[in-house]
C-alpha positions as CSV (number, residue, x, y, z in Angstrom):
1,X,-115.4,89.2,-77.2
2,X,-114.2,86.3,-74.6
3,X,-116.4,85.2,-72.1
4,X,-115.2,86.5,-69.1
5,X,-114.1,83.9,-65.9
6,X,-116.3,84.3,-62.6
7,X,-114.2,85.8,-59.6
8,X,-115.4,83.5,-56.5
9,X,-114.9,85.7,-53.3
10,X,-112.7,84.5,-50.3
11,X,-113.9,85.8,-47.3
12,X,-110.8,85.5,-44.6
13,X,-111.5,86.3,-40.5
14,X,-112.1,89.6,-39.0
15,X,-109.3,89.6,-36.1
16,X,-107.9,92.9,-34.6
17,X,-109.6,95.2,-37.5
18,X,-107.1,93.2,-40.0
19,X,-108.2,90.7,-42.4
20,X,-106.0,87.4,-42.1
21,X,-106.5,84.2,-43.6
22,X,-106.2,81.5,-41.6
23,X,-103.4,80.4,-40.2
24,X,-104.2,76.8,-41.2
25,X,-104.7,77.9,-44.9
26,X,-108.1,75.8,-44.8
27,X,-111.2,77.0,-46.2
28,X,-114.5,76.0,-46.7
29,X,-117.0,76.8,-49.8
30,X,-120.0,78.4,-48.6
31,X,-122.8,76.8,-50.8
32,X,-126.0,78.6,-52.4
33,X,-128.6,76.3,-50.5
34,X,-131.7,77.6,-52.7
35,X,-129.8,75.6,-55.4
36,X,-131.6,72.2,-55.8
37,X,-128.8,70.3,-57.8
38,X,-126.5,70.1,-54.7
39,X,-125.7,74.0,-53.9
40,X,-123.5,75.9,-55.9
41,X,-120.2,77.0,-54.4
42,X,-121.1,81.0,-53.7
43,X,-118.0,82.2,-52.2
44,X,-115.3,80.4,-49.9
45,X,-114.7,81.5,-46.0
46,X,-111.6,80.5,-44.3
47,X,-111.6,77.9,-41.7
48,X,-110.5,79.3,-38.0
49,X,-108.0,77.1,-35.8
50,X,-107.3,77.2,-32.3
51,X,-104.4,79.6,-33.0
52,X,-106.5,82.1,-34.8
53,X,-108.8,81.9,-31.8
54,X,-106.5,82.7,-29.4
55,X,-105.1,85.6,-31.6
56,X,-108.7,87.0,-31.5
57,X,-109.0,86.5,-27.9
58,X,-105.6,88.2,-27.4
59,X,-106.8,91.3,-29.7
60,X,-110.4,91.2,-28.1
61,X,-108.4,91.8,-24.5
62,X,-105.8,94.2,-25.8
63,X,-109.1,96.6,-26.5
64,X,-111.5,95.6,-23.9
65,X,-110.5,98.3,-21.4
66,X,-110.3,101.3,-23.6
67,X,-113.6,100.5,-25.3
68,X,-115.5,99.7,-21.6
69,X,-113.9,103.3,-20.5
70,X,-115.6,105.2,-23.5
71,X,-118.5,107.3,-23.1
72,X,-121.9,105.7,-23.9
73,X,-122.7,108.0,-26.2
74,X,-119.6,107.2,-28.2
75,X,-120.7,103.9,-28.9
76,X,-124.0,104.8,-29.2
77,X,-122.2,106.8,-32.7
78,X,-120.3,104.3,-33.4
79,X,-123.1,101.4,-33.9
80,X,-125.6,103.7,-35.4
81,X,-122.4,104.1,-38.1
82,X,-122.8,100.3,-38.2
83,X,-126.3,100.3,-38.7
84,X,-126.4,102.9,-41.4
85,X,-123.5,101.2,-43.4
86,X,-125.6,98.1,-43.2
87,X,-128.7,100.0,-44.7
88,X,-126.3,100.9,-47.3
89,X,-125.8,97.5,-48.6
90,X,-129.2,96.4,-47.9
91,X,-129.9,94.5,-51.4
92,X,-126.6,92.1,-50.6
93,X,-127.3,91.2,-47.5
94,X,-130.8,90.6,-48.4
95,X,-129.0,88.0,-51.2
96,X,-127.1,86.6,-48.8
97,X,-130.1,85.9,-46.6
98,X,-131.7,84.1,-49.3
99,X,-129.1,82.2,-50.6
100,X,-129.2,80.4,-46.9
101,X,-132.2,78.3,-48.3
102,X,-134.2,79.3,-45.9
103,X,-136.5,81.5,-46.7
104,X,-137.5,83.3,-49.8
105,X,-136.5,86.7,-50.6
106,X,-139.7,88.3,-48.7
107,X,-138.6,86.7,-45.7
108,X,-135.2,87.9,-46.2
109,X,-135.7,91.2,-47.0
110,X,-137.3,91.4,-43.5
111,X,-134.9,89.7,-41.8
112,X,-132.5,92.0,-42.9
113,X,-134.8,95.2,-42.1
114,X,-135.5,94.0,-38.5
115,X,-131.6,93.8,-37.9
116,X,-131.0,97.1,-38.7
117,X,-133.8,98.8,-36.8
118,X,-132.4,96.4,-34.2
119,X,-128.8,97.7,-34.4
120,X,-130.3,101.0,-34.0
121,X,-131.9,100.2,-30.9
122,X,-128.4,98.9,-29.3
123,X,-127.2,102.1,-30.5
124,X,-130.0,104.1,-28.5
125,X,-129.1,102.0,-25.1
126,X,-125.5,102.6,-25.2
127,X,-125.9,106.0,-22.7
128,X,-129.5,104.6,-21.6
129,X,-128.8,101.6,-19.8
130,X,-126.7,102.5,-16.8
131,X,-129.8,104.6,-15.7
132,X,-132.5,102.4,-16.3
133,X,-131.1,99.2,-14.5
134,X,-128.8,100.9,-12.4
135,X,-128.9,104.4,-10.2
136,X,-129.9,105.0,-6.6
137,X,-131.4,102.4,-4.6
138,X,-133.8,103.0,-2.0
139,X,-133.1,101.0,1.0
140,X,-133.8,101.0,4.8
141,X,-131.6,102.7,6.8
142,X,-128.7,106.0,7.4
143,X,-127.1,104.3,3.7
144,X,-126.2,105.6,0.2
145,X,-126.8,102.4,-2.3
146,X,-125.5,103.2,-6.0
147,X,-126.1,100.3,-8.5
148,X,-123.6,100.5,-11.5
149,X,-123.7,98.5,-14.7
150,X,-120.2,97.0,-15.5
151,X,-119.1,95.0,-19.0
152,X,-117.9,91.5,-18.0
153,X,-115.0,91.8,-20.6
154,X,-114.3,89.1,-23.6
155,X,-117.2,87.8,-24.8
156,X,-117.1,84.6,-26.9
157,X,-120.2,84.5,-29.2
158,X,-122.0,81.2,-31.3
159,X,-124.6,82.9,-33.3
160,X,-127.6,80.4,-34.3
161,X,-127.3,78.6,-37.6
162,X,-130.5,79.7,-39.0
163,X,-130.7,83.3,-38.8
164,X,-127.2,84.3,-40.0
165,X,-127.7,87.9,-39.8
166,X,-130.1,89.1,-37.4
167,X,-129.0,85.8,-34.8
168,X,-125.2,87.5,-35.7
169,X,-126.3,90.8,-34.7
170,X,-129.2,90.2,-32.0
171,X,-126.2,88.3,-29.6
172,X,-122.8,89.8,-30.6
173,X,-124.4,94.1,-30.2
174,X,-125.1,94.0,-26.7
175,X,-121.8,93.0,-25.6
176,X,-120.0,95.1,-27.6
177,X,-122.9,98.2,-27.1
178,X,-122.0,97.7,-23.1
179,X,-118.4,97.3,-23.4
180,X,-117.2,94.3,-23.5
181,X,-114.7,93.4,-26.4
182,X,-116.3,90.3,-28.7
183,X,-115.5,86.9,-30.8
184,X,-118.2,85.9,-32.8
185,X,-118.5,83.0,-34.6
186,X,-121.1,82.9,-36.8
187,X,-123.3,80.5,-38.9
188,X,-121.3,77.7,-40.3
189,X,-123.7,77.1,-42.9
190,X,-124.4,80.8,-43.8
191,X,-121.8,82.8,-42.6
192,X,-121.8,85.5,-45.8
193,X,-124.1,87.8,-43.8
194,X,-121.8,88.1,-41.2
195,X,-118.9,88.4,-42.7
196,X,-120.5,91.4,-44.7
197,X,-120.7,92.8,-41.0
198,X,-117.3,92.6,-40.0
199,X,-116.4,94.4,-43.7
200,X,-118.5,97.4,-42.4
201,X,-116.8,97.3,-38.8
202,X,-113.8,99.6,-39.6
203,X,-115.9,102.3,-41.3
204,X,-117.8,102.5,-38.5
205,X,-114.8,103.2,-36.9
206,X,-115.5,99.8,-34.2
207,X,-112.1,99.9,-32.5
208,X,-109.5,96.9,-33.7
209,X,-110.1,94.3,-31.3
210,X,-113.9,95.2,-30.4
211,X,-115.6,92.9,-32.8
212,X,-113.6,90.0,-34.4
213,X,-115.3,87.5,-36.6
214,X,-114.0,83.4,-36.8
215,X,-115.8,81.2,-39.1
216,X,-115.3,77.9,-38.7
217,X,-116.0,74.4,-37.7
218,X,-118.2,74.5,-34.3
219,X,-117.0,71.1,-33.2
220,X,-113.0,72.4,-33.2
221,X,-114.2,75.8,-31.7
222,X,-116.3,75.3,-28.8
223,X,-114.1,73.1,-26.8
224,X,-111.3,76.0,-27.3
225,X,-113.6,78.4,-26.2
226,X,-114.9,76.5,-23.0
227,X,-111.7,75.6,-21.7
228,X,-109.8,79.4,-22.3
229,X,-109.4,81.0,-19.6
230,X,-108.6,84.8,-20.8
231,X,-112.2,84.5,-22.3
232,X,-115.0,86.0,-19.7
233,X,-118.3,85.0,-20.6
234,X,-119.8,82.8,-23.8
235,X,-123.3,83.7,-25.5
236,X,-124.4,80.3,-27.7
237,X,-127.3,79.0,-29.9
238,X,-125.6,75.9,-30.3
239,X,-127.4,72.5,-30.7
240,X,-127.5,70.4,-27.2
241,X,-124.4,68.1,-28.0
242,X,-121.7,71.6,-28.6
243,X,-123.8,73.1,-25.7
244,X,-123.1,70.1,-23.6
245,X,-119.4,70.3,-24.7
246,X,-119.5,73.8,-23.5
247,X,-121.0,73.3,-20.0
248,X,-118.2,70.5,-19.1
249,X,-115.4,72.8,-20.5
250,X,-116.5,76.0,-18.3
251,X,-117.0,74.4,-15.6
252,X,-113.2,73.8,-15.0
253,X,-112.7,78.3,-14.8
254,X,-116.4,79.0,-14.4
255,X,-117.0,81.6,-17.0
256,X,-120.9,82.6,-17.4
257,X,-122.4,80.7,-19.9
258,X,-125.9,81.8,-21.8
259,X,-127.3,79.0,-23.9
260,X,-130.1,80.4,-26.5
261,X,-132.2,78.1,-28.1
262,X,-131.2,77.5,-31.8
263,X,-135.3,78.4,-32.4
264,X,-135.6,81.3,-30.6
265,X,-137.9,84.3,-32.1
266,X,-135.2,86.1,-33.1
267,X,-137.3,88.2,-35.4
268,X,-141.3,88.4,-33.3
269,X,-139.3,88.7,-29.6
270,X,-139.6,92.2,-28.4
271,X,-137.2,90.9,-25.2
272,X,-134.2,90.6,-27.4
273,X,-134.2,94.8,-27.6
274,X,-134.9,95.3,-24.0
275,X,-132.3,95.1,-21.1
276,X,-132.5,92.0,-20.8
277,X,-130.5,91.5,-23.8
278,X,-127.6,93.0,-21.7
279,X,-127.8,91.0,-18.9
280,X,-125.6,88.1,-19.9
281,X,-122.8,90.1,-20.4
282,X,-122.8,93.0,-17.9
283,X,-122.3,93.0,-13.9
284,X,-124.1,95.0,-11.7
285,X,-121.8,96.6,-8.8
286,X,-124.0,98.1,-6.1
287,X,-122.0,100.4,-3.3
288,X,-123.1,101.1,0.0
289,X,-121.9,104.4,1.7
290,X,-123.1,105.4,5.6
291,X,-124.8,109.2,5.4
292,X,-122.9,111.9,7.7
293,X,-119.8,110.4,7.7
């Protein structure tokens, strides 16, 4: 019997619920890092350019208002979909954890495990969050005062390199559990985890446009990102020479910027599942209204 050849994977971007490659035809191999001759080439993941970013953006808009105007509980369903399609291929993402070098397969398995109790928890505050940070406000005087949560729209995402899946998840599921539409570019290094993410995305039945993945260089990226204007708000665990890029290039169209440190607890940080998660990418609208009139 012939030996048979190995199939080495491909992964393309996640734009508008489709799976393109990239317009550029580049791509990258993503290495196994726990290999100690050099890393063997895993799988390969296409390489984003500015035109496949502004495609994404363009998608990420087209869907933004439709997804904002669903019902909470809708996309409360829809990530806790996401979250039990990720517990369904548990043992590969787990893999592709490991295979990022750094951590052993202990580590990894809990890394993985945390994400999706953490998904679940986005899920729950999908119809929770308008009442707990927003609702009536007590104030002096004859006045009505409503506070409202509103999604600040396109969302531009740089999850950290050294947590590919949980980082992925921890920044890009708030925005998109609030309403706003999301690109996410993940780890550069690692971005199989990911990736496996955006596969699961249309069985969840996660609108085309709501979540769209770009892997890519960071150094091509982040400068497009800054200086687009049709892009709302940007979530980044970037190093400080991208986050310095960044700050210059929004501050020509002032879009809200959230750096996160590359080190951040993502796993022991109880914070990241609170509201406060949400409050990079939502706006509160409060209205005043006179009584008796």
């Amino acid at each position: 019997m012939t030996e048979r050849s190995e199939i080495t994977k491909t992964w393309k971007l996640f734009i508008g619920g489709a799976f393109p490659r990239s317009e550029s035809g580049r791509v990258a191999p993503v290495k196994d890092l726990t290999d100690r001759s050099g890393g063997k080439a895993l799988a390969y993941a296409a390489q984003a350019s500015r035109k496949d970013l502004r495609d994404a953006v363009e998608a990420a808009r087209a869907a933004q208002e439709k997804w904002a105007a669903s019902s909470g509980y809708l996309r409360g369903q829809i990530i806790y979909r996401l979250a039990e399609l990720l517990d369904g291929r548990r043992e590969e993402l787990i893999e592709a954890v490991r295979m990022s070098g750094r951590t052993g397969k202990s580590k990894a398995r809990t890394e993985v495990e945390v994400a999706i109790d953490r998904t679940l928890s986005f899920a729950g505050w999908c119809d929770k969050l308008d009442s707990v940070v927003g609702g009536r406000n007590a104030v002096a005087g004859p006045f009505h005062c409503f506070s409202q949560i509103e999604a600040t729209g396109v969302v531009a995402v740089f999850a950290p390199e050294e947590f590919p899946l949980i980082g992925f998840l921890t920044l890009a599921l708030p925005a998109i559990a609030c309403g706003c539409s999301v690109i996410a570019m993940p780890s550069s290094v690692e971005p199989i985890p990911a990736l496996i993410v955006a596969e699961c995305a249309p069985s969840a039945d996660i609108p085309p446009g709501v979540l769209n993945v770009l892997t890519g260089l960071r150094e091509e990226l982040v400068p497009v990102v800054a200086a687009h204007r049709d892009v709302d708000a940007v979530v980044a665990s970037v190093e400080p020479e991208m986050a310095k890029i960044l700050q210059l290039g929004v501050a020509e169209n002032l879009k809200r910027v959230r750096l996160v440190d590359p080190q951040a607890k993502f796993l022991e940080d109880l914070a990241w599942s609170s509201p406060s998660a949400f409050q990079a990418v939502t706006e509160v609208k409060t209205v005043w209204h006179t009584v008796g009139l």
